[in-house]
Phi, psi and omega in degrees: 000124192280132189227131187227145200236102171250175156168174217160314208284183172162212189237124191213139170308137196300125190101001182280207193211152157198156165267133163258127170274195171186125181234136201242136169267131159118148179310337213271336156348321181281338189271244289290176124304136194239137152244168165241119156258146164246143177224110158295157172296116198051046190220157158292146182285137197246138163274116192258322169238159187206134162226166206247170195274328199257319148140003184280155185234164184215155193225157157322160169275325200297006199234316198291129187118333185248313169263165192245136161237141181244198163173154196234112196264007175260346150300331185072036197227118166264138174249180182204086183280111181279089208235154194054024160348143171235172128340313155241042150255013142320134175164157174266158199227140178215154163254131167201167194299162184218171351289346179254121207259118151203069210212132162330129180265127161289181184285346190088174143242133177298124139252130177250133149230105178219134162302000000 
């Protein structure tokens, strides 16, 4: 069972940035595809960036351009660069494989963006 650990997150003013990582146990991280998910308060969880084992990426249309997903596979570690936070990119943010999450979900980490 694949165990995923994110953090990164916090309260950071509209246009700021954070990086999140996800660090994941176990080899099979590496064949996977990774996505980064958010779920706002009282909405469903969206897949907002995906990568591929090999590194091509795909984006939400509401992120793209402004966040980045990487991956480091001799860490067994995915990021996620945010850069121009807006107000509604509040969400707890998770990593789990994509498009279909289907790895133990981990706890998230929060980001708030608010002045």
């Amino acid at each position: 069972q694949v165990q995923l650990v994110e953090s990164g997150g916090g309260l950071v003013q509209p246009g700021g940035s954070l990086r999140l990582s996800c660090t994941a146990s176990g080899s099979i991280f590496r064949l996977s595809t990774m996505g980064w998910y958010r779920q706002a308060p009282g909405k469903e969880r969206e897949l907002v960036a995906t990568i591929t084992s090999g590194g091509s990426t795909l984006y939400a249309d509401s992120v793209k351009g402004r966040f980045t997903i990487s991956r480091d596979n001799a860490k067994n570690t995915a990021y996620l660069q945010m850069n121009s936070l807006k107000v509604e990119d509040t969400a707890v943010y998770y990593c789990n494989a994509a498009p279909r999450a289907t790895m133990a979900w981990g706890q998230g980490t929060q980001v708030t963006v608010s002045s």
